[in-house]
KELUM-386785 format. One record per atom (N, C-alpha, C, O, CB): atom name; x, z, y. Coordinates in pm, whole numbers. Last residue first. Glycine has a CB too. Layout:
// KELUM-386785
<node site="CA" u="X" w="Z" v="Y"/>
...
This chain:
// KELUM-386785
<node site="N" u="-16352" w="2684" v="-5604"/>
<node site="CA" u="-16344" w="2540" v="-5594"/>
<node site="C" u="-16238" w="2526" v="-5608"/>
<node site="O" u="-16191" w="2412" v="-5607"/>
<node site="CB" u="-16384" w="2473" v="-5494"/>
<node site="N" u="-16389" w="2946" v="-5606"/>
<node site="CA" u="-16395" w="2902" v="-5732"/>
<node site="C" u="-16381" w="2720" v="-5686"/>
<node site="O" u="-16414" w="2642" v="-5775"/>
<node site="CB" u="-16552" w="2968" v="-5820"/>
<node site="N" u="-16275" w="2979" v="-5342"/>
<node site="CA" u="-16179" w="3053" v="-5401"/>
<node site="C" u="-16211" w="2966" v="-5576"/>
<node site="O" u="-16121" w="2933" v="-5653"/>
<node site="CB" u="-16212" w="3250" v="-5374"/>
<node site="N" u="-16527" w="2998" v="-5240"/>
<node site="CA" u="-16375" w="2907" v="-5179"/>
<node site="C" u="-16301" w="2904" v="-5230"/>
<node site="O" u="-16216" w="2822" v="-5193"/>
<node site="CB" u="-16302" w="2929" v="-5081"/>
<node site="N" u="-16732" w="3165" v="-5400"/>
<node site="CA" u="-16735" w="3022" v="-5411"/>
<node site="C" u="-16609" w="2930" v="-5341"/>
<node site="O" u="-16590" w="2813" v="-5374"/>
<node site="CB" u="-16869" w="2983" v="-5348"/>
<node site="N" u="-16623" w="3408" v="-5264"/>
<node site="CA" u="-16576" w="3335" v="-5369"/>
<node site="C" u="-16618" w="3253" v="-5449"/>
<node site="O" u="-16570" w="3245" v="-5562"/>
<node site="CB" u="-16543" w="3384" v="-5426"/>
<node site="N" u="-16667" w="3429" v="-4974"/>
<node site="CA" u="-16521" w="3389" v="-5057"/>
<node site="C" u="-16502" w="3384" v="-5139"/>
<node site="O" u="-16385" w="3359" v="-5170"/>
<node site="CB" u="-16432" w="3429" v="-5059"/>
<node site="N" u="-16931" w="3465" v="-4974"/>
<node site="CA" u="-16863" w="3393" v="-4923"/>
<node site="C" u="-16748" w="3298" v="-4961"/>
<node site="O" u="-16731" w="3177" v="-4974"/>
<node site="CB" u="-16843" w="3451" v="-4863"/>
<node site="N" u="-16928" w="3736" v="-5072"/>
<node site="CA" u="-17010" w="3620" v="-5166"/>
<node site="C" u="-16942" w="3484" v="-5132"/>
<node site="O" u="-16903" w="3403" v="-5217"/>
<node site="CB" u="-17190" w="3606" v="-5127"/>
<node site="N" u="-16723" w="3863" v="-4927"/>
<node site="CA" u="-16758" w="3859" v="-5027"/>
<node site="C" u="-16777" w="3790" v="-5130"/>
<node site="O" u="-16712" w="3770" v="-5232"/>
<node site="CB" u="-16806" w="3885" v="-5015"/>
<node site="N" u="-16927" w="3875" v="-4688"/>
<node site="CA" u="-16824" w="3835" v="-4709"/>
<node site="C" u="-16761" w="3760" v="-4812"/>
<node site="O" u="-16741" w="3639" v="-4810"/>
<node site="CB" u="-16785" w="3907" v="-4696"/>
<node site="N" u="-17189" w="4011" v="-4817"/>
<node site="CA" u="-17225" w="3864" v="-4731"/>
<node site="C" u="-17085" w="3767" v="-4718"/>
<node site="O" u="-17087" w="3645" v="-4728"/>
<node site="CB" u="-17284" w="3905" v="-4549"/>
<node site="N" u="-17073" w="4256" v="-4860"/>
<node site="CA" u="-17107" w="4177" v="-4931"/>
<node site="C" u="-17139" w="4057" v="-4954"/>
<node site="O" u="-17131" w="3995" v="-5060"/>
<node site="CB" u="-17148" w="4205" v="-4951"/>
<node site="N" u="-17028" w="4310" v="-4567"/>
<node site="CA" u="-16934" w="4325" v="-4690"/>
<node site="C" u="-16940" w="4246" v="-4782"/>
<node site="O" u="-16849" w="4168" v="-4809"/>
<node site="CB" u="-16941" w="4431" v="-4753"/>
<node site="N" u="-17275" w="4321" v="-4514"/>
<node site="CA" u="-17140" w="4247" v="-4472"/>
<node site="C" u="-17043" w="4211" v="-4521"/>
<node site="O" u="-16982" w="4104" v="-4520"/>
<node site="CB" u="-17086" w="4287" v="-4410"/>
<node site="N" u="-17363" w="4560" v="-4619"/>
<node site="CA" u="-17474" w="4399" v="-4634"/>
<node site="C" u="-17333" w="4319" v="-4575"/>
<node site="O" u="-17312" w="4224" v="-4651"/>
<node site="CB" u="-17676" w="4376" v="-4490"/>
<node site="N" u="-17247" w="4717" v="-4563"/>
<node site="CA" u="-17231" w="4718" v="-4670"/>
<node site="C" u="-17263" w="4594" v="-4678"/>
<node site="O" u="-17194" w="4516" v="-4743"/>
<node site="CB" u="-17282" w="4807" v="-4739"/>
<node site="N" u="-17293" w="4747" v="-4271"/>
<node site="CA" u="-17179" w="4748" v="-4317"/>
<node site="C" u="-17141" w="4668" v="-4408"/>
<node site="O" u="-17056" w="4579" v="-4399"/>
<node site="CB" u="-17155" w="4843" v="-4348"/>
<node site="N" u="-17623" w="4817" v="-4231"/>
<node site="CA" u="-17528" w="4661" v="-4236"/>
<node site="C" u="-17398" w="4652" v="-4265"/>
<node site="O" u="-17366" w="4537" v="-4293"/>
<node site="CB" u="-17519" w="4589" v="-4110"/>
<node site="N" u="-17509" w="5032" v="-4449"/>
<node site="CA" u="-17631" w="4952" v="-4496"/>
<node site="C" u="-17626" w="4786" v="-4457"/>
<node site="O" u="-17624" w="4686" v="-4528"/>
<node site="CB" u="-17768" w="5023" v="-4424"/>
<node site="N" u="-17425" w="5212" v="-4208"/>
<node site="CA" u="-17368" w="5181" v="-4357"/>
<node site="C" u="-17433" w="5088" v="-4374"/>
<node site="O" u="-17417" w="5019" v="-4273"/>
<node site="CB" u="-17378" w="5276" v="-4475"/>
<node site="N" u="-17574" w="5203" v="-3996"/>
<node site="CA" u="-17458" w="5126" v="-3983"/>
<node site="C" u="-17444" w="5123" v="-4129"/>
<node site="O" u="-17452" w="5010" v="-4176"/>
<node site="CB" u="-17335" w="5183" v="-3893"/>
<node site="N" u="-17841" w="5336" v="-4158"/>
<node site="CA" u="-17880" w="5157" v="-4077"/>
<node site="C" u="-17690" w="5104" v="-4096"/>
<node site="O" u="-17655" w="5012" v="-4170"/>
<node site="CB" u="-17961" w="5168" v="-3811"/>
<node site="N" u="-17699" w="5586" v="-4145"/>
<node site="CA" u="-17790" w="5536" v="-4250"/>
<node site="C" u="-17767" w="5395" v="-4255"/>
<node site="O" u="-17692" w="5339" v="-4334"/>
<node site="CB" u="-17938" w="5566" v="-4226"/>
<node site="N" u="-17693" w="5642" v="-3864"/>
<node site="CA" u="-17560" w="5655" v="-3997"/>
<node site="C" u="-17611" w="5534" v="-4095"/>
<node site="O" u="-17566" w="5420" v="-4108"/>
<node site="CB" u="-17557" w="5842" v="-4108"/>
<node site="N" u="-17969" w="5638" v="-3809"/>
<node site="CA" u="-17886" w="5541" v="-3763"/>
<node site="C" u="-17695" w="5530" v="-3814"/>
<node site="O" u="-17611" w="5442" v="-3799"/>
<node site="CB" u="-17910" w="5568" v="-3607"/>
<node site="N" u="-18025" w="5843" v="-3952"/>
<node site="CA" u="-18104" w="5752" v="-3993"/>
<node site="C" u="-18007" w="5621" v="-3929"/>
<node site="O" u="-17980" w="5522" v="-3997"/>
<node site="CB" u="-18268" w="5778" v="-3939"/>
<node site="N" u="-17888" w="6077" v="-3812"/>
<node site="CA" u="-17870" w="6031" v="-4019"/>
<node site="C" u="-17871" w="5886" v="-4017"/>
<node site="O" u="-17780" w="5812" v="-4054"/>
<node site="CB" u="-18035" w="6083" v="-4152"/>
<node site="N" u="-17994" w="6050" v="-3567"/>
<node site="CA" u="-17864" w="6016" v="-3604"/>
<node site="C" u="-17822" w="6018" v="-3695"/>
<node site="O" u="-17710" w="5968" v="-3706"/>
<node site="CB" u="-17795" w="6055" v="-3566"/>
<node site="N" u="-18239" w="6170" v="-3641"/>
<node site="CA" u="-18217" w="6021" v="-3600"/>
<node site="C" u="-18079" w="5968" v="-3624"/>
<node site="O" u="-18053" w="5866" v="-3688"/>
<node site="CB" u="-18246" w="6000" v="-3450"/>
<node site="N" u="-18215" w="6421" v="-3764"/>
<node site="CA" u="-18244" w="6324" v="-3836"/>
<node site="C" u="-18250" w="6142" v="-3789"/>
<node site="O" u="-18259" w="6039" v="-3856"/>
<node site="CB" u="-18361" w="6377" v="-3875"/>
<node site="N" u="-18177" w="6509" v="-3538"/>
<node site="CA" u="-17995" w="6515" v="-3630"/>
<node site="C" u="-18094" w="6388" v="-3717"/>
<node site="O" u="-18048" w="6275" v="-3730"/>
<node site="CB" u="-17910" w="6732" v="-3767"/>
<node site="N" u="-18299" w="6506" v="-3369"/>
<node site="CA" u="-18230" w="6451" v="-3291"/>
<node site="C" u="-18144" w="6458" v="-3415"/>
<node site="O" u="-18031" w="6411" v="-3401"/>
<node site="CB" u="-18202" w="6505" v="-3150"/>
<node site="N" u="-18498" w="6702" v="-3494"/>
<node site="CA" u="-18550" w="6526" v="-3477"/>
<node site="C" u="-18421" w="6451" v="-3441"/>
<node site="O" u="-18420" w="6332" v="-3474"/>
<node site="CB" u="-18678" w="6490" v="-3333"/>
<node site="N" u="-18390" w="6966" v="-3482"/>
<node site="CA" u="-18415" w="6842" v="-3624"/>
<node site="C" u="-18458" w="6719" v="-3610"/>
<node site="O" u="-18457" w="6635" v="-3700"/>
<node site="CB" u="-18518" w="6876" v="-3725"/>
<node site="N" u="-18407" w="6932" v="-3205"/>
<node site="CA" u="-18292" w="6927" v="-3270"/>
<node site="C" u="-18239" w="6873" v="-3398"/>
<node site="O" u="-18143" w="6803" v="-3433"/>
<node site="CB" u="-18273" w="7019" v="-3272"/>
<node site="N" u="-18692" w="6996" v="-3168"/>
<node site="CA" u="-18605" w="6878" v="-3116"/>
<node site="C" u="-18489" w="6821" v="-3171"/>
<node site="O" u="-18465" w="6701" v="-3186"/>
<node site="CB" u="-18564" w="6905" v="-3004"/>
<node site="N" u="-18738" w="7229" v="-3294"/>
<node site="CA" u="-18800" w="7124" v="-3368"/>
<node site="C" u="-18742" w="7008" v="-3306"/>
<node site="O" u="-18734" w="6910" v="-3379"/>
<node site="CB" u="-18955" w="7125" v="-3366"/>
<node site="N" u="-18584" w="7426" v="-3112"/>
<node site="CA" u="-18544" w="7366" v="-3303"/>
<node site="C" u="-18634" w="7222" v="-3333"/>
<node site="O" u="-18587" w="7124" v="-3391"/>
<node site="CB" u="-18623" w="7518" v="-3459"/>
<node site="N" u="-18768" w="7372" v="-2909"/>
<node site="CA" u="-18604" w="7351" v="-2919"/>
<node site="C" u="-18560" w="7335" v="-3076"/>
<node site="O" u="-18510" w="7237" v="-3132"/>
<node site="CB" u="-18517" w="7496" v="-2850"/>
<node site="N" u="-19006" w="7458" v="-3051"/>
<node site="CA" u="-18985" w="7335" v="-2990"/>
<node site="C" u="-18849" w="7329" v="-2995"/>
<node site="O" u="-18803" w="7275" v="-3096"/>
<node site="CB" u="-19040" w="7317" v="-2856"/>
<node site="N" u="-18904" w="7729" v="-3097"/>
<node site="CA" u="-18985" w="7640" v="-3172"/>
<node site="C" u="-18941" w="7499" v="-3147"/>
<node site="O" u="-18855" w="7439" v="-3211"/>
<node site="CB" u="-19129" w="7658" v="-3139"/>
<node site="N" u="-18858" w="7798" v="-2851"/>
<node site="CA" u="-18771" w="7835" v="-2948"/>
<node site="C" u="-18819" w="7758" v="-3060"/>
<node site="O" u="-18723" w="7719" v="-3127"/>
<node site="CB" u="-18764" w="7981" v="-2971"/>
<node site="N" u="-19123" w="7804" v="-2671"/>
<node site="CA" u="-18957" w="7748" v="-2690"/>
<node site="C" u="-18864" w="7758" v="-2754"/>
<node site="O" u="-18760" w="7718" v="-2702"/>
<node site="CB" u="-18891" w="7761" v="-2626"/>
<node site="N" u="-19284" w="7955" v="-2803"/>
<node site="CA" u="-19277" w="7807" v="-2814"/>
<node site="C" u="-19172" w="7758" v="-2805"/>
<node site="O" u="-19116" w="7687" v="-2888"/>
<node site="CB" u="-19340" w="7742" v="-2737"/>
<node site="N" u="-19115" w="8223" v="-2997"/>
<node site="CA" u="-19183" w="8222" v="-2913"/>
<node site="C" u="-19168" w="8023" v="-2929"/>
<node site="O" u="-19096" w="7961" v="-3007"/>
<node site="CB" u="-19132" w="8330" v="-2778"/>
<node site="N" u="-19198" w="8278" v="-3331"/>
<node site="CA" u="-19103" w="8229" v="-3282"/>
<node site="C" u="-19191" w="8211" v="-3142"/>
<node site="O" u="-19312" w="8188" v="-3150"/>
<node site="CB" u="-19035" w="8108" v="-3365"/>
<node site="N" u="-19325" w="8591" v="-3501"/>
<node site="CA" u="-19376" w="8466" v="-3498"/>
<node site="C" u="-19251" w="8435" v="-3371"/>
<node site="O" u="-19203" w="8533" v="-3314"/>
<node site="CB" u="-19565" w="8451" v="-3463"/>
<node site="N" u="-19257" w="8751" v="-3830"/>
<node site="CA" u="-19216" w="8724" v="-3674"/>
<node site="C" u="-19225" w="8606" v="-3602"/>
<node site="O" u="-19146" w="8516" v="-3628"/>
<node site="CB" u="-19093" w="8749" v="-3653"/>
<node site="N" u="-19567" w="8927" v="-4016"/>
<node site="CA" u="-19447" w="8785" v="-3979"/>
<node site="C" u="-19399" w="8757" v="-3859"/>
<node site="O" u="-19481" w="8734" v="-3770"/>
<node site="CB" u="-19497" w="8647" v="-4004"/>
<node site="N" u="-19616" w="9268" v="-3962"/>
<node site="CA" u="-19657" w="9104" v="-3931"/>
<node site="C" u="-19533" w="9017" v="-3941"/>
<node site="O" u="-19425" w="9035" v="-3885"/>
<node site="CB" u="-19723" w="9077" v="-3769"/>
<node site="N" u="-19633" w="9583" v="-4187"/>
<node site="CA" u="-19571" w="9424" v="-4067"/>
<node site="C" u="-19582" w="9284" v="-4071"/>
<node site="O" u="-19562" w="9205" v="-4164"/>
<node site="CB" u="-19427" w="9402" v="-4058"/>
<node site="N" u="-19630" w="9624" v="-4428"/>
<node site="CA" u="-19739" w="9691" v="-4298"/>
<node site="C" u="-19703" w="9618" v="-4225"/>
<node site="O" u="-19805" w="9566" v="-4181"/>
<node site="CB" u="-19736" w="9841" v="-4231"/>
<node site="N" u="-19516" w="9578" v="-4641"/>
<node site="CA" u="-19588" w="9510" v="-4653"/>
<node site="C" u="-19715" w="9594" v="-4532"/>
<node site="O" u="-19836" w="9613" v="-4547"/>
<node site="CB" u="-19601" w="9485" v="-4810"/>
<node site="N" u="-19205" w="9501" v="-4447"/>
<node site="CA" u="-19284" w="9440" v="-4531"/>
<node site="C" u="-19428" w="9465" v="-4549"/>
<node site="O" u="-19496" w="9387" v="-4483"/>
<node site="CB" u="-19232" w="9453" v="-4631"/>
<node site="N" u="-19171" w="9797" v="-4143"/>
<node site="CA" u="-19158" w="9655" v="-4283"/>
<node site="C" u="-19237" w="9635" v="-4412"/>
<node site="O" u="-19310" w="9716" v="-4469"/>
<node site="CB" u="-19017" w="9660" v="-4360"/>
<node site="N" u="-19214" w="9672" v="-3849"/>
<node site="CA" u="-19252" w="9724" v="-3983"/>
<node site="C" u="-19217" w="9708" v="-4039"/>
<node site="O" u="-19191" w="9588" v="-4050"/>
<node site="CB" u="-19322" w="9723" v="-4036"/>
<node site="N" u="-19001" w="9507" v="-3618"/>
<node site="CA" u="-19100" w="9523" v="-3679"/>
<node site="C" u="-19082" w="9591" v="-3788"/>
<node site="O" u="-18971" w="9594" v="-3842"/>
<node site="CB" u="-19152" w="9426" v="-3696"/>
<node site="N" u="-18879" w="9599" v="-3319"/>
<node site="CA" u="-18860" w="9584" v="-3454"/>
<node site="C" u="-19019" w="9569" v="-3471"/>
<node site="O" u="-19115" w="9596" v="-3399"/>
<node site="CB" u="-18773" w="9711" v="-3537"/>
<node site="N" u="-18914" w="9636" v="-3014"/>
<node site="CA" u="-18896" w="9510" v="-3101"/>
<node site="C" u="-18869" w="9483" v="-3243"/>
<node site="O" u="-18841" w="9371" v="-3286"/>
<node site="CB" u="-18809" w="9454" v="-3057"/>
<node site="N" u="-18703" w="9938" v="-3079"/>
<node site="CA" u="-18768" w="9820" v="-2931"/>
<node site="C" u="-18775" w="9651" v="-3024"/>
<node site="O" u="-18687" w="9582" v="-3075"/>
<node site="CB" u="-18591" w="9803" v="-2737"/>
<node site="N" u="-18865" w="10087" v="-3352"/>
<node site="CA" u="-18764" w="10069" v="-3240"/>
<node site="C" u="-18834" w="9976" v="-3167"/>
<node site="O" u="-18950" w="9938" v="-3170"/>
<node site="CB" u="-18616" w="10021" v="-3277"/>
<node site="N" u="-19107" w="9995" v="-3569"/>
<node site="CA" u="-18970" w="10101" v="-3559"/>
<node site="C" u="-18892" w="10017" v="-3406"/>
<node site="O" u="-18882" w="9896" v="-3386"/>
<node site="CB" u="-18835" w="10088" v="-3751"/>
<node site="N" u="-19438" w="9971" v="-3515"/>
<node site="CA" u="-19335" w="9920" v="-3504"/>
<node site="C" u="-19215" w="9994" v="-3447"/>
<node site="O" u="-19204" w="10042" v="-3334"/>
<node site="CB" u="-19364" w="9825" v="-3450"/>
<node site="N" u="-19660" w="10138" v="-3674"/>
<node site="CA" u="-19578" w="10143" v="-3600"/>
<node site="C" u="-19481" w="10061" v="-3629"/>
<node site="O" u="-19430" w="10059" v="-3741"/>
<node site="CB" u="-19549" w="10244" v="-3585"/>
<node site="N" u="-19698" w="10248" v="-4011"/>
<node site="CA" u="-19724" w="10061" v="-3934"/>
<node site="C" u="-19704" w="10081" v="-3766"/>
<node site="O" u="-19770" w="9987" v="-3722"/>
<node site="CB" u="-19942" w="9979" v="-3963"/>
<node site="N" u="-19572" w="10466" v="-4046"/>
<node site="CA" u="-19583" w="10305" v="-4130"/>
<node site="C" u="-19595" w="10230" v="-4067"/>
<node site="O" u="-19516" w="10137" v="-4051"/>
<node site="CB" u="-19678" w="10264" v="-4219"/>
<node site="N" u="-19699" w="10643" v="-3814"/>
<node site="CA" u="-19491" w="10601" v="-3828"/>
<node site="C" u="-19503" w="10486" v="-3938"/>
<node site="O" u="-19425" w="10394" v="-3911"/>
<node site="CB" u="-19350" w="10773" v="-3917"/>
<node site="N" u="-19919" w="10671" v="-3901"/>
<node site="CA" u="-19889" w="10624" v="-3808"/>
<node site="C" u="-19763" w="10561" v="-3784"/>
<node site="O" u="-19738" w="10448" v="-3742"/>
<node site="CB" u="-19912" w="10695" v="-3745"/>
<node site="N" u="-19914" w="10857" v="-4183"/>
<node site="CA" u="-19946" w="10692" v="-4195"/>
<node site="C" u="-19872" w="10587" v="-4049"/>
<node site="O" u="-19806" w="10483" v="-4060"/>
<node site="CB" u="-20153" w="10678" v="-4190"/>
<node site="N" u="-19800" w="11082" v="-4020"/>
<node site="CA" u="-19705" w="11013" v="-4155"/>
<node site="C" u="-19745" w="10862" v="-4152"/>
<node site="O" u="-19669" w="10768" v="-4131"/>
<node site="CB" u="-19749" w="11085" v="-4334"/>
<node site="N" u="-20020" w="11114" v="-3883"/>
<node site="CA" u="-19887" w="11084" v="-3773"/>
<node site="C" u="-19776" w="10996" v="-3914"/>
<node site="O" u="-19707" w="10895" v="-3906"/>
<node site="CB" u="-19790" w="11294" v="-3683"/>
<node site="N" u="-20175" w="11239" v="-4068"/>
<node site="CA" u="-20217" w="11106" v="-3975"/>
<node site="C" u="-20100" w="11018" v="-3876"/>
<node site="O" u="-20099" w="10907" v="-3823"/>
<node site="CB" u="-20334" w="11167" v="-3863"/>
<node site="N" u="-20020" w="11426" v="-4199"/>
<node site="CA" u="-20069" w="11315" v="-4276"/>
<node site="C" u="-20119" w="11213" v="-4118"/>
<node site="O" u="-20059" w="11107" v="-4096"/>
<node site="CB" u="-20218" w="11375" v="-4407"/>
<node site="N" u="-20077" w="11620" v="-3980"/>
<node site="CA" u="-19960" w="11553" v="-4031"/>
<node site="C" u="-19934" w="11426" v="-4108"/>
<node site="O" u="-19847" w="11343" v="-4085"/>
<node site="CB" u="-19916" w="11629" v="-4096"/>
<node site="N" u="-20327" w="11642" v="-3904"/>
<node site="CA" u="-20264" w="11556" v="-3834"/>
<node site="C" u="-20149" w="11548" v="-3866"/>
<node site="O" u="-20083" w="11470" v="-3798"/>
<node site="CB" u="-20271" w="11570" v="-3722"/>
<node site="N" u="-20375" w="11747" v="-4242"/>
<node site="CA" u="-20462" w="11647" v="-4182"/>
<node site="C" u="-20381" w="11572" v="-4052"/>
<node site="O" u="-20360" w="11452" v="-4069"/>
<node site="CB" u="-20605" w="11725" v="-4133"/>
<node site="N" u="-20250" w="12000" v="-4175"/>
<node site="CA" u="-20189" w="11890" v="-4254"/>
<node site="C" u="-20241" w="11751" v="-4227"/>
<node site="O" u="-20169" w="11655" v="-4196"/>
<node site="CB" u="-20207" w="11918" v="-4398"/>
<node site="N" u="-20396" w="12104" v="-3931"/>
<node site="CA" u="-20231" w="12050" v="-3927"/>
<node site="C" u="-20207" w="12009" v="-4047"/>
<node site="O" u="-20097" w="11953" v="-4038"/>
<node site="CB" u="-20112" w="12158" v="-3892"/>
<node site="N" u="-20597" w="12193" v="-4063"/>
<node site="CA" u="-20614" w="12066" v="-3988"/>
<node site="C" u="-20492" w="12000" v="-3883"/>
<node site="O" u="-20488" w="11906" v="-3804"/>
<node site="CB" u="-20738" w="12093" v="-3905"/>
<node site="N" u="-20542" w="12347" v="-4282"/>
<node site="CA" u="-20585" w="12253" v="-4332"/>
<node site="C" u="-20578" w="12126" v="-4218"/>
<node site="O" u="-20561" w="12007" v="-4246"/>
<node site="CB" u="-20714" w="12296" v="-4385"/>
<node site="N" u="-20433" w="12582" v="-4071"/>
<node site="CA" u="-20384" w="12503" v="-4204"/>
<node site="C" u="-20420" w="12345" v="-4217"/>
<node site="O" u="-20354" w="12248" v="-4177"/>
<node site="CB" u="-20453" w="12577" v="-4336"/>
<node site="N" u="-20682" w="12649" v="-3952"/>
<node site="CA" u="-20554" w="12596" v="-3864"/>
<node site="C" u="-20465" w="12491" v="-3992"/>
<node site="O" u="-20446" w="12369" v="-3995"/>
<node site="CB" u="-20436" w="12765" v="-3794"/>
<node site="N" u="-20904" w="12718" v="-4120"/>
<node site="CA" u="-20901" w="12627" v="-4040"/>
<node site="C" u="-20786" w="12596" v="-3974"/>
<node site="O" u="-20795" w="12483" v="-3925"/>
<node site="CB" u="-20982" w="12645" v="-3970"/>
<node site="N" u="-20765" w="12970" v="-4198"/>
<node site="CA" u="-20808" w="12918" v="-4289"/>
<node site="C" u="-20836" w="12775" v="-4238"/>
<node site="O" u="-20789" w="12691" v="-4315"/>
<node site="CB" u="-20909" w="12993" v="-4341"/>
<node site="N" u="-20645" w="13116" v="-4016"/>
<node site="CA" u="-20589" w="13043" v="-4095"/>
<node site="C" u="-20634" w="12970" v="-4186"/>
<node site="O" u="-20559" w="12903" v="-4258"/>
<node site="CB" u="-20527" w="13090" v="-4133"/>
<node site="N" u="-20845" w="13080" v="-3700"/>
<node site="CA" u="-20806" w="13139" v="-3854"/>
<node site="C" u="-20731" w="13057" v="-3901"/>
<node site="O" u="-20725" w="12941" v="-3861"/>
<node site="CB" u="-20913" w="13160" v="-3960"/>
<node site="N" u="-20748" w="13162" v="-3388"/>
<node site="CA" u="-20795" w="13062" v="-3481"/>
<node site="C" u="-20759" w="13110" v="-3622"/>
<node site="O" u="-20656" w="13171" v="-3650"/>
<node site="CB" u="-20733" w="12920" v="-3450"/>
């Protein structure tokens, strides 16, 4: 084969293997990076399980939330109570 053709068409598959190694994903399960790689999408269950979890902390805010609130309303209901007993 000449050199004149061998050259040129080993840079050519050098260059093709260079681009290839970009967007190839590096190792077991890696992804690319940035701007040749896809966003890592969460399998469902893993999704769902988080998304349960934020439901289950935000209920128990919300019912934090409610005890303060009648707490406070008690408190204050007290309070009011005692001191009209107190202004007689």
């Amino acid at each position: 084969m000449p050199d004149k053709l061998f050259y040129p068409v080993m840079a050519a598959v050098a260059l093709i293997m260079i681009a290839l190694s970009l967007v190839w994903p590096q190792g077991i399960g890696s992804r690319s990076p940035a701007p040749f790689g896809k966003a890592v999408e969460l399998p469902d269950v893993v999704r769902m399980e988080r998304d349960r979890a934020t439901r289950e902390a935000n209920k128990q805010a919300e019912t934090a939330r409610l005890a303060a609130e009648k707490a406070a309303l008690k408190a204050t209901e007290a309070q009011t109570a005692a001191d009209p007993a107190a202004a007689q």
